[in-house]
N, CA, C and O atoms as a printed pandas DataFrame, in Angstrom:
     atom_number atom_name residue_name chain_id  residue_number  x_coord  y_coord  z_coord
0              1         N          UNK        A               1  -10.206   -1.554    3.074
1              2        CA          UNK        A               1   -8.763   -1.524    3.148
2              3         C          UNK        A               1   -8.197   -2.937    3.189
3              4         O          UNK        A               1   -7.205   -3.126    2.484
4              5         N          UNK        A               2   -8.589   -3.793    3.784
5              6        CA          UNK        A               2   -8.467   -5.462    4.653
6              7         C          UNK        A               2   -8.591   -6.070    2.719
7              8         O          UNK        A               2   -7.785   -6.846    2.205
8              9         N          UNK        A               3   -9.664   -5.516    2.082
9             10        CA          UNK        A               3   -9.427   -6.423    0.267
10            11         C          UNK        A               3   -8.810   -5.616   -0.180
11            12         O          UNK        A               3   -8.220   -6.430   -0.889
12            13         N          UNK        A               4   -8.304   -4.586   -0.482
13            14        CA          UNK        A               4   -7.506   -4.157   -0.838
14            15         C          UNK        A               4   -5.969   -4.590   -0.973
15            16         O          UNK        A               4   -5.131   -4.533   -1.873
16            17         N          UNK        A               5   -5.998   -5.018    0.259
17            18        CA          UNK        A               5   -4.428   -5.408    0.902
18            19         C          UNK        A               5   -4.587   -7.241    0.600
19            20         O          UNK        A               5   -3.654   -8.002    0.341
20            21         N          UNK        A               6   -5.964   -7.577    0.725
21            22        CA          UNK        A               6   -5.585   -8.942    0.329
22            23         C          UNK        A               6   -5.205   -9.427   -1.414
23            24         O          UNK        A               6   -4.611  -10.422   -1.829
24            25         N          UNK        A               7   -5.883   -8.156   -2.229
25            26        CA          UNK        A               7   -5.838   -8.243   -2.881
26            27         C          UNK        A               7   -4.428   -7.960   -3.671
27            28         O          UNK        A               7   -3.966   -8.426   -4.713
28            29         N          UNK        A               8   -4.033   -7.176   -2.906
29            30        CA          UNK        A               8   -2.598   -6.725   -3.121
30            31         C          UNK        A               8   -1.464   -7.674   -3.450
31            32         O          UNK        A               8   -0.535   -7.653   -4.257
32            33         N          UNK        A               9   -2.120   -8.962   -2.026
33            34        CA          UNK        A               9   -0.874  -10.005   -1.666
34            35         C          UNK        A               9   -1.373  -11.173   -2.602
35            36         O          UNK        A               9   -0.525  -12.057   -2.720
36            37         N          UNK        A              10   -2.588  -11.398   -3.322
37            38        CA          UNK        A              10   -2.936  -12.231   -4.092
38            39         C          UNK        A              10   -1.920  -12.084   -5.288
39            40         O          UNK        A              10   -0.937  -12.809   -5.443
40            41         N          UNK        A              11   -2.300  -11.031   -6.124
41            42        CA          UNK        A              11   -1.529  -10.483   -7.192
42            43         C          UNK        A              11    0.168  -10.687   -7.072
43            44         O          UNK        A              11    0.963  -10.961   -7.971
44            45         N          UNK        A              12    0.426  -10.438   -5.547
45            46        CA          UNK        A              12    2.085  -10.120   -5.484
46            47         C          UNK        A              12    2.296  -12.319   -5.557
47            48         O          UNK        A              12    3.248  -12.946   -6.022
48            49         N          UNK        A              13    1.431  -12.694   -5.122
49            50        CA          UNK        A              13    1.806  -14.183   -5.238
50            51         C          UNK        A              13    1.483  -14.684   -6.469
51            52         O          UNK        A              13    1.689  -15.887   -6.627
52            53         N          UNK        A              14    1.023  -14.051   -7.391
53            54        CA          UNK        A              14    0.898  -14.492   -8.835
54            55         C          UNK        A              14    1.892  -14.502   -9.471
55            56         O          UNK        A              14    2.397  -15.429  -10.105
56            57         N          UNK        A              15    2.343  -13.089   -9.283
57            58        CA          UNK        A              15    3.413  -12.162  -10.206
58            59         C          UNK        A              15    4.686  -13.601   -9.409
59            60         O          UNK        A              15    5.053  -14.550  -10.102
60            61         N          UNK        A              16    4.879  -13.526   -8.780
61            62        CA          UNK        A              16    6.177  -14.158   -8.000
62            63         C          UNK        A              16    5.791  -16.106   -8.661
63            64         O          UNK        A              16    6.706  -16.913   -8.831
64            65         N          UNK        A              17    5.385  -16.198   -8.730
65            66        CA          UNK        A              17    4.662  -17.867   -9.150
66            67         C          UNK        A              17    5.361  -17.590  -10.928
67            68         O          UNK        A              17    5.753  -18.500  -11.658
68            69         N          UNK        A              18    5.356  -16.807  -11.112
69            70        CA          UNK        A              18    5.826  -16.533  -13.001
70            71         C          UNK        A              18    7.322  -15.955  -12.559
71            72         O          UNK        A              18    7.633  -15.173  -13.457
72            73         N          UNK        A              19    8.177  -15.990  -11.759
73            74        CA          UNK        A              19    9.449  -15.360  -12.034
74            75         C          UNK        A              19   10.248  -15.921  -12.819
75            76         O          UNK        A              19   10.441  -17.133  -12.735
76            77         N          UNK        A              20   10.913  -15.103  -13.798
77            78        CA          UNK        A              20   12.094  -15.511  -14.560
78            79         C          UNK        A              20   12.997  -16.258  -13.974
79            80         O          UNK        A              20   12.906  -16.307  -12.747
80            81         N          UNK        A              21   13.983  -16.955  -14.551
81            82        CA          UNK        A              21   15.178  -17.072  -14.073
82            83         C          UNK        A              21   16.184  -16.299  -14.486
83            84         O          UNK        A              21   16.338  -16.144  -15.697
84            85         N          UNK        A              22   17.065  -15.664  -13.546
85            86        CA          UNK        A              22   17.748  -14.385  -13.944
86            87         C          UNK        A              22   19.325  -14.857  -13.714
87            88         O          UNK        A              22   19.534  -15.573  -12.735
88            89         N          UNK        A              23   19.967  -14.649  -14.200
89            90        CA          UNK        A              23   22.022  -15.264  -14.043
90            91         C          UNK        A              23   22.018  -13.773  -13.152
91            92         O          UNK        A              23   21.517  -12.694  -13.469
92            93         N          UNK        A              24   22.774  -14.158  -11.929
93            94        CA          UNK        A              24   23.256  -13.498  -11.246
94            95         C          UNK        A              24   24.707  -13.814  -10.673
95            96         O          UNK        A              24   25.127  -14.955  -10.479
96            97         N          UNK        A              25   25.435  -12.600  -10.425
97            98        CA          UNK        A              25   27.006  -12.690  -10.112
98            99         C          UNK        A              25   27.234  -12.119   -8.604
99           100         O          UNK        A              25   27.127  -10.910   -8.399
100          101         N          UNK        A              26   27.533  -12.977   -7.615
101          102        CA          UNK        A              26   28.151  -12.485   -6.510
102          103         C          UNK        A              26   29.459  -11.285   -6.622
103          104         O          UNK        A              26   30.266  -10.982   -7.501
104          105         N          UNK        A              27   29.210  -10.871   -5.413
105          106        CA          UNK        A              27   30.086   -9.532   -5.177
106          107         C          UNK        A              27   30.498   -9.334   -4.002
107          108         O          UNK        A              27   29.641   -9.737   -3.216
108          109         N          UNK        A              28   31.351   -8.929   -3.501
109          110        CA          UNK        A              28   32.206   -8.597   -2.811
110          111         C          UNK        A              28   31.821   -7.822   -1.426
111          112         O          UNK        A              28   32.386   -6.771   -1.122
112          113         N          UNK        A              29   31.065   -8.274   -0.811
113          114        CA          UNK        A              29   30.426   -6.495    0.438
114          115         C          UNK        A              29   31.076   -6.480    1.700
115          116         O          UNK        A              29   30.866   -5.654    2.587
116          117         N          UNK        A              30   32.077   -7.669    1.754
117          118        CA          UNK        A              30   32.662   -7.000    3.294
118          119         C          UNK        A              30   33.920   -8.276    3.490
119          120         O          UNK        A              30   33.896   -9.257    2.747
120          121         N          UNK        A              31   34.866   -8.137    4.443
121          122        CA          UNK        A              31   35.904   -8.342    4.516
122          123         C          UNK        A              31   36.589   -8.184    5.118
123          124         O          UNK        A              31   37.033   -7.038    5.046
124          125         N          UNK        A              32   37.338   -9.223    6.310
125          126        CA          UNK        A              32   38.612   -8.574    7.557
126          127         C          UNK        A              32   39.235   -9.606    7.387
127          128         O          UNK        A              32   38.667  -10.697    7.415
128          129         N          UNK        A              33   40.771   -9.446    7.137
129          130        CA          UNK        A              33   42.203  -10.071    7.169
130          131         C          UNK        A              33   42.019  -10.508    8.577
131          132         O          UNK        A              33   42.472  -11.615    8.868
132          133         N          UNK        A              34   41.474   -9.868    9.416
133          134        CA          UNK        A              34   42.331  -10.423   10.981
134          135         C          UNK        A              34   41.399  -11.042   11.235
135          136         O          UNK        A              34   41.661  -11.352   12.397
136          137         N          UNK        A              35   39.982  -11.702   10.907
137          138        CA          UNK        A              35   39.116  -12.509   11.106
138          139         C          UNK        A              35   39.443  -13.707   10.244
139          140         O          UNK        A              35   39.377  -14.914   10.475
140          141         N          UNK        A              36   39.751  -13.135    9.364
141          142        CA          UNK        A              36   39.955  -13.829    8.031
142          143         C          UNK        A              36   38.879  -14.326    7.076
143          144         O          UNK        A              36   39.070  -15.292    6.337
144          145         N          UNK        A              37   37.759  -13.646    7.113
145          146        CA          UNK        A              37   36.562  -13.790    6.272
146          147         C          UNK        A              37   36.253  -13.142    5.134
147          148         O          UNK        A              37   36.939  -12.149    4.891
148          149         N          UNK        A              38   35.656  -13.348    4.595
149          150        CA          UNK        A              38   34.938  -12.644    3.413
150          151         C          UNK        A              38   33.594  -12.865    2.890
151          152         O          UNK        A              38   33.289  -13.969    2.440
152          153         N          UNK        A              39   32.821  -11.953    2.916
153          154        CA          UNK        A              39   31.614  -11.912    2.686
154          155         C          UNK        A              39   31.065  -11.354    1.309
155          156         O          UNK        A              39   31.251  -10.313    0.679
156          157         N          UNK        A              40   30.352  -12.429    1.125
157          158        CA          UNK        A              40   29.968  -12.370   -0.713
158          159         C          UNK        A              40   28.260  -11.998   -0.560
159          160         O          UNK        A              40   27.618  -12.147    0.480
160          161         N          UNK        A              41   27.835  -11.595   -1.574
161          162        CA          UNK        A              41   25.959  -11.536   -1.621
162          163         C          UNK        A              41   25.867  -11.840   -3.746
163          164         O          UNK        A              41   26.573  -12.126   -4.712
164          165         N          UNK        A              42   24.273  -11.456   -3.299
165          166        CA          UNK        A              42   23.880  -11.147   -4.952
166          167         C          UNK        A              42   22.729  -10.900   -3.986
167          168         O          UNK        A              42   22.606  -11.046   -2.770
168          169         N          UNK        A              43   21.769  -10.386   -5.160
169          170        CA          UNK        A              43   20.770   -9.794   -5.180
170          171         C          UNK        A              43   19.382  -10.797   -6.104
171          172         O          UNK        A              43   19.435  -11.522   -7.098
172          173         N          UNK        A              44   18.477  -10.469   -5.382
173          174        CA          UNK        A              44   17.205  -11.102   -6.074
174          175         C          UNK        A              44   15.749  -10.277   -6.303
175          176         O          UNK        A              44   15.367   -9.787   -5.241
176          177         N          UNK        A              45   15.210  -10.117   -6.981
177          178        CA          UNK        A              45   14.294   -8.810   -7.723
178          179         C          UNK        A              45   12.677   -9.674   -7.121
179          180         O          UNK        A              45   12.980  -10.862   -7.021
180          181         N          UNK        A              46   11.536   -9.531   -6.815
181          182        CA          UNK        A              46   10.682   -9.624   -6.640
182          183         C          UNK        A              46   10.161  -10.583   -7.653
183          184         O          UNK        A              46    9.553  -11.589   -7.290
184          185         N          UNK        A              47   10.401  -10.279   -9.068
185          186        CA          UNK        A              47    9.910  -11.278  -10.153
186          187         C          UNK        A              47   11.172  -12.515  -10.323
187          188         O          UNK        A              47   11.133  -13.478  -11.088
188          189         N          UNK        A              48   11.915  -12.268   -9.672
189          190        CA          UNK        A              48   13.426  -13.159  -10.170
190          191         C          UNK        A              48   13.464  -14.119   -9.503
191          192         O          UNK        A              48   12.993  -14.239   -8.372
192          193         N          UNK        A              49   14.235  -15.197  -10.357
193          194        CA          UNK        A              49   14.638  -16.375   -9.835
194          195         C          UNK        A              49   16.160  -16.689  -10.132
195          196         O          UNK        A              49   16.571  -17.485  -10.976
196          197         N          UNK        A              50   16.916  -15.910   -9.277
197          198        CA          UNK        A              50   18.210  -16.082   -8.812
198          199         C          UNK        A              50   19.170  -17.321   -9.476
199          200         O          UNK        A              50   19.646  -18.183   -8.736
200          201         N          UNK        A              51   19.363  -17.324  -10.663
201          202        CA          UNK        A              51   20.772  -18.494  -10.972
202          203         C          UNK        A              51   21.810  -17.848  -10.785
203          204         O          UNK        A              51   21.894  -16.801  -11.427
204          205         N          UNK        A              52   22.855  -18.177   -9.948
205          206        CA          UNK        A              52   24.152  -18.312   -9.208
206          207         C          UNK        A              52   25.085  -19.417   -9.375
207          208         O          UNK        A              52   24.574  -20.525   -9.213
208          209         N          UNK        A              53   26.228  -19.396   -9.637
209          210        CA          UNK        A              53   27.373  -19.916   -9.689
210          211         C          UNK        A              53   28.243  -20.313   -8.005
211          212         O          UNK        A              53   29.156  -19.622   -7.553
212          213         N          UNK        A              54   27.859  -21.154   -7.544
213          214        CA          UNK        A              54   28.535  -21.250   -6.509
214          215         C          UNK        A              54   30.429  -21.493   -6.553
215          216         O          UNK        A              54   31.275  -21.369   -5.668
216          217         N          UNK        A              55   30.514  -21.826   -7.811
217          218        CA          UNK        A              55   31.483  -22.621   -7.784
218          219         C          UNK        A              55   32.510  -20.470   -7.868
219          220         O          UNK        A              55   33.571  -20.210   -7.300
220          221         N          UNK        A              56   31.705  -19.502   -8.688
221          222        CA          UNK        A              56   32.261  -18.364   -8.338
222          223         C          UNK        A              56   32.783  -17.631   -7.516
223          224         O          UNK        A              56   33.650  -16.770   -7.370
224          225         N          UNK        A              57   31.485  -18.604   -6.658
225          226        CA          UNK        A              57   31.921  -17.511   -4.980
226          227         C          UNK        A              57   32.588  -17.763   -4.797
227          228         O          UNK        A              57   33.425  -16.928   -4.453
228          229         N          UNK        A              58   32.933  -19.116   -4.824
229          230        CA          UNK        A              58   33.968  -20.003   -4.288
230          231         C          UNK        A              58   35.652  -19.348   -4.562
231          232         O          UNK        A              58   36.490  -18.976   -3.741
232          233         N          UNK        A              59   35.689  -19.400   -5.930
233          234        CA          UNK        A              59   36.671  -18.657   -6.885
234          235         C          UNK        A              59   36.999  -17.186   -5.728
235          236         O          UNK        A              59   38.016  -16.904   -5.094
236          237         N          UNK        A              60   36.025  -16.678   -5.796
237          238        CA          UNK        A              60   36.039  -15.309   -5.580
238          239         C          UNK        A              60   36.696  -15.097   -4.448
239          240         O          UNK        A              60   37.733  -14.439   -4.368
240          241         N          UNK        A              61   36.043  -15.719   -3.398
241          242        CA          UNK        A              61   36.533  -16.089   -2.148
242          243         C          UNK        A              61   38.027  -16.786   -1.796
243          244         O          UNK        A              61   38.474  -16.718   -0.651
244          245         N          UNK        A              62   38.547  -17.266   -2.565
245          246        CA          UNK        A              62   39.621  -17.877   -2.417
246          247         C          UNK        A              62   40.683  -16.869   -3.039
247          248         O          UNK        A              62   41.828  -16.913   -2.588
248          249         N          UNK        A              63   40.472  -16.253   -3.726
249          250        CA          UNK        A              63   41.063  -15.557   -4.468
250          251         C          UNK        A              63   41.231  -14.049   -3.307
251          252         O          UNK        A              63   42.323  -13.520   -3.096
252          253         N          UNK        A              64   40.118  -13.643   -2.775
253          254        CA          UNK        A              64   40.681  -12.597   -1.808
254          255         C          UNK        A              64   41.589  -13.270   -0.744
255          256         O          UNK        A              64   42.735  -12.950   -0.427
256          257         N          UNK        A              65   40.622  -14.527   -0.145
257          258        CA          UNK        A              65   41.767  -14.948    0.830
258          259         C          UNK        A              65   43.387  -15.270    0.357
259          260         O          UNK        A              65   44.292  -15.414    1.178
260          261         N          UNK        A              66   43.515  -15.327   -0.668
261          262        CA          UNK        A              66   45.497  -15.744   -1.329
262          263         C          UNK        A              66   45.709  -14.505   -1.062
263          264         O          UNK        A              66   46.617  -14.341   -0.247
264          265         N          UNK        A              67   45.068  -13.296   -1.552
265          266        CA          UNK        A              67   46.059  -11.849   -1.170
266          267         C          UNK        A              67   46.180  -11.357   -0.285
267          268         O          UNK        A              67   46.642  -10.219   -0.200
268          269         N          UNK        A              68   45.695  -12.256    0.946
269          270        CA          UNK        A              68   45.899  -11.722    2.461
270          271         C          UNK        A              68   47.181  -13.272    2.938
271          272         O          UNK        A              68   47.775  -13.440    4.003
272          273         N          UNK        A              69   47.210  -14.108    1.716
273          274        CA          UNK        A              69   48.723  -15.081    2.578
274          275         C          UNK        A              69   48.005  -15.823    2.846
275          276         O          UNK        A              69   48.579  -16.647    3.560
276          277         N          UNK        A              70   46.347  -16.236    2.612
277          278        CA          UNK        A              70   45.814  -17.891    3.036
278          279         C          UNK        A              70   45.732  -18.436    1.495
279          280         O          UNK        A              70   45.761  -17.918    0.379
280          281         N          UNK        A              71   45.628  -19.580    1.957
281          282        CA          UNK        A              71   45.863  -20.615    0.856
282          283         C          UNK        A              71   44.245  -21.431    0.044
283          284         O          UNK        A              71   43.966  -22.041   -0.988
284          285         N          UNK        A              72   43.619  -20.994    1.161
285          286        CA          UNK        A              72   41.796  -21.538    0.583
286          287         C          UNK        A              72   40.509  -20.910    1.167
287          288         O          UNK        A              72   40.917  -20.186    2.076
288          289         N          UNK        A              73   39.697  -20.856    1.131
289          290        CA          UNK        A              73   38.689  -20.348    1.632
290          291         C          UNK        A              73   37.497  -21.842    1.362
291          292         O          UNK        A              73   37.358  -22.643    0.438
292          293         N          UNK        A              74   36.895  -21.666    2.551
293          294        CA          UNK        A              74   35.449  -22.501    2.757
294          295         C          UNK        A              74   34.402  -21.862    3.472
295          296         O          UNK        A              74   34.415  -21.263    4.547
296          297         N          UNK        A              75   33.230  -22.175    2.430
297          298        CA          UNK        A              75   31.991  -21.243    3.111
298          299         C          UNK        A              75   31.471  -22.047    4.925
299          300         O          UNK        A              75   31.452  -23.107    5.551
300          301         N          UNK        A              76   31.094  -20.404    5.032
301          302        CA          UNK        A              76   30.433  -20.807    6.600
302          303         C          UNK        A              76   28.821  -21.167    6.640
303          304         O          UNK        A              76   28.117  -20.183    6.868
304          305         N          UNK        A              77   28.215  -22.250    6.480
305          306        CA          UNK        A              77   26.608  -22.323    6.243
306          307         C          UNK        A              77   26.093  -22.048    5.057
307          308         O          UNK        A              77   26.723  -22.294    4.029
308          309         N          UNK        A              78   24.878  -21.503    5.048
309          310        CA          UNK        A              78   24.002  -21.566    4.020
310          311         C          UNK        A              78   24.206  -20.123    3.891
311          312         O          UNK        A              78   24.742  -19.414    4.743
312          313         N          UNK        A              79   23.653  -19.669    2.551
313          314        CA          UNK        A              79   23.300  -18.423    2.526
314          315         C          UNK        A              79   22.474  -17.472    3.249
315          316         O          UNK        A              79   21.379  -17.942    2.940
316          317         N          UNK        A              80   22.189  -16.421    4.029
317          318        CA          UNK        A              80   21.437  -15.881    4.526
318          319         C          UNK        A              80   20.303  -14.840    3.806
319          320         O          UNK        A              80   20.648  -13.737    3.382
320          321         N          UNK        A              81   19.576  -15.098    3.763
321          322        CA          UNK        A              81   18.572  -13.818    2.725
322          323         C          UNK        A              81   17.743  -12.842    3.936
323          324         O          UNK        A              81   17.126  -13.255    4.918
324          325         N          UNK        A              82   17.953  -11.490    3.517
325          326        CA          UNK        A              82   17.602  -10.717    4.201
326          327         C          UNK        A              82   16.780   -9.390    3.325
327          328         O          UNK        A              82   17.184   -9.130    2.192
328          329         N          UNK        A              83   15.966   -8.827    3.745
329          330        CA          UNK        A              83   15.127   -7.913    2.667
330          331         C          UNK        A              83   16.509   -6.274    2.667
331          332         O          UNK        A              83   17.027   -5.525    3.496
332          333         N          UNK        A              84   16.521   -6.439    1.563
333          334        CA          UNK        A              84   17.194   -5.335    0.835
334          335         C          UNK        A              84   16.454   -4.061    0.370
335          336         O          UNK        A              84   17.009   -2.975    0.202
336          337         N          UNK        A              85   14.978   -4.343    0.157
337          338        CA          UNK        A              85   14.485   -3.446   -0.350
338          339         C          UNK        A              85   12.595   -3.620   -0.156
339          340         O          UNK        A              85   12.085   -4.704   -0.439
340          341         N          UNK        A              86   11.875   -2.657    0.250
341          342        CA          UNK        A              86   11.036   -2.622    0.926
342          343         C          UNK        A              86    9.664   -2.065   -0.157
343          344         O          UNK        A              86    9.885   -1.492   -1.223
344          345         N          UNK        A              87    8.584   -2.296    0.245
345          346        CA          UNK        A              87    7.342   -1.443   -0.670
346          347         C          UNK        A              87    6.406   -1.721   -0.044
347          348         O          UNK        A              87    6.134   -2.833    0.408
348          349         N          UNK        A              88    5.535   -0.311    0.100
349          350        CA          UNK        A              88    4.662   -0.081    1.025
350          351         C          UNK        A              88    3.107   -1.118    1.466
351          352         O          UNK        A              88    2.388   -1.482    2.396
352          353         N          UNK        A              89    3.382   -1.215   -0.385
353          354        CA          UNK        A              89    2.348   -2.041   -0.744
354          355         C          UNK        A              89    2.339   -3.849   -0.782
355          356         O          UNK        A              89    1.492   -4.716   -0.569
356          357         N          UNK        A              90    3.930   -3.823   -1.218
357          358        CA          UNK        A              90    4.204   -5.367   -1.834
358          359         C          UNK        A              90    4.606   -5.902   -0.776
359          360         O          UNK        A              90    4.354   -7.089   -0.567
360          361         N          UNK        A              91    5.488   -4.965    0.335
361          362        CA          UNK        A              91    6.490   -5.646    1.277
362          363         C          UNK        A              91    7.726   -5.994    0.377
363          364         O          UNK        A              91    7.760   -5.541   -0.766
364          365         N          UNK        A              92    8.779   -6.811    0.867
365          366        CA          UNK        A              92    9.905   -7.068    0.444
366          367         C          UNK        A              92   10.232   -6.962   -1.119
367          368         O          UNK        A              92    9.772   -7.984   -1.629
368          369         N          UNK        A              93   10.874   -6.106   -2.161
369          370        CA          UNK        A              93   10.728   -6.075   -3.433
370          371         C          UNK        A              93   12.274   -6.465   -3.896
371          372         O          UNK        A              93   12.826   -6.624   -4.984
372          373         N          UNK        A              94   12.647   -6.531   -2.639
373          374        CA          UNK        A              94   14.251   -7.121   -3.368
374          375         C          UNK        A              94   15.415   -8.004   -2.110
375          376         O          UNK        A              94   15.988   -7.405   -1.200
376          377         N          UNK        A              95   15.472   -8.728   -2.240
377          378        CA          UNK        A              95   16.531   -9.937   -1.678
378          379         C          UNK        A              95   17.780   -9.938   -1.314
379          380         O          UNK        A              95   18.403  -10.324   -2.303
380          381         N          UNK        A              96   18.531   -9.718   -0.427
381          382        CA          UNK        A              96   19.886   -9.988   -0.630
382          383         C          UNK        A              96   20.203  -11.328    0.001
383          384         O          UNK        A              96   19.970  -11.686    1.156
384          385         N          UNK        A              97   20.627  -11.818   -0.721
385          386        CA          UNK        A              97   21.495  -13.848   -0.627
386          387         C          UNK        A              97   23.368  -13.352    0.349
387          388         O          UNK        A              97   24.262  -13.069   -0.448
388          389         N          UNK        A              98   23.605  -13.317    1.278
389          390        CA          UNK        A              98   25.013  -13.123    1.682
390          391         C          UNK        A              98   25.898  -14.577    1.901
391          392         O          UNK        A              98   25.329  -15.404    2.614
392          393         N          UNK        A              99   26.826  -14.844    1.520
393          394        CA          UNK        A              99   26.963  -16.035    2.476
394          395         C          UNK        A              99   28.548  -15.293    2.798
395          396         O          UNK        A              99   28.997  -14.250    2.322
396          397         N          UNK        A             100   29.260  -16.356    3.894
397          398        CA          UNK        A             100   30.616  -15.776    4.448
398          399         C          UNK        A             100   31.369  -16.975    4.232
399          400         O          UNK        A             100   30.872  -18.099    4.170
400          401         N          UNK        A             101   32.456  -16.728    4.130
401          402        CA          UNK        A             101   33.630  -17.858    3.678
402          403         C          UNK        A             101   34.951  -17.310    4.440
403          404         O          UNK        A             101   35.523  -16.221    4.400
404          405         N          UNK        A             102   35.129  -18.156    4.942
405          406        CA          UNK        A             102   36.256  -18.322    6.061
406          407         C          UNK        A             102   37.646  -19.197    5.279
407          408         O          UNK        A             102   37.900  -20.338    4.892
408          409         N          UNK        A             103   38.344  -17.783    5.349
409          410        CA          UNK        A             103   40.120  -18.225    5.246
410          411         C          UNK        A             103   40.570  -19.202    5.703
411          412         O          UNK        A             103   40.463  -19.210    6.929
412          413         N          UNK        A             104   41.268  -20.478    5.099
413          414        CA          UNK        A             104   42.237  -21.396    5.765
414          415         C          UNK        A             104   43.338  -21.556    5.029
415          416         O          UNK        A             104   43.474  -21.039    3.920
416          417         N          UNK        A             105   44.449  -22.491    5.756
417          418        CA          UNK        A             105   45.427  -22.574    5.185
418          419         C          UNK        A             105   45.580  -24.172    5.128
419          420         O          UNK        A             105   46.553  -24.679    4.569
């Protein structure tokens, strides 16, 4: 069972050593006017290598914060990556990137 499973994680570090680079678009997953935040993600695939547009989020983010009456938005930190998606065998098979951007005026 013990080579099996090592063998498992050999392969899963091969496959991941060859990932594409994939264009990915942030999206929209959460949001409060009375905090004044907004929270953006994208997603990342097991074989993928995540190209992102920061300058989008950015866009994106600023753009919800004007229709709540603020005038700019600036991100809070780095992105956070958290497992989105699970396999019994591989462990983590999919990524989520969140970051949060805070309303100003």
């Amino acid at each position: 069972m013990k080579f099996k499973l090592l063998i498992s994680f050999v392969v899963a570090l091969t496959l991941t050593a060859c990932a594409n680079p994939v264009p990915k678009n942030w999206f929209v997953v959460d949001g409060s006017k009375h905090h004044a935040t907004i929270k953006l993600a994208y997603d990342e695939g097991l074989l993928q290598q995540a190209v992102v547009d920061e300058q989008e989020a950015l866009f994106t983010a600023q753009n919800g914060c004007k229709a709540w009456g603020y005038k700019n938005a600036q991100s809070l930190g780095a992105p956070l990556a958290q497992c989105a998606r699970k396999d019994k065998l591989l462990g983590c098979i999919s990524t989520r990137y969140t970051q949060i951007y805070q309303c100003t005026n």
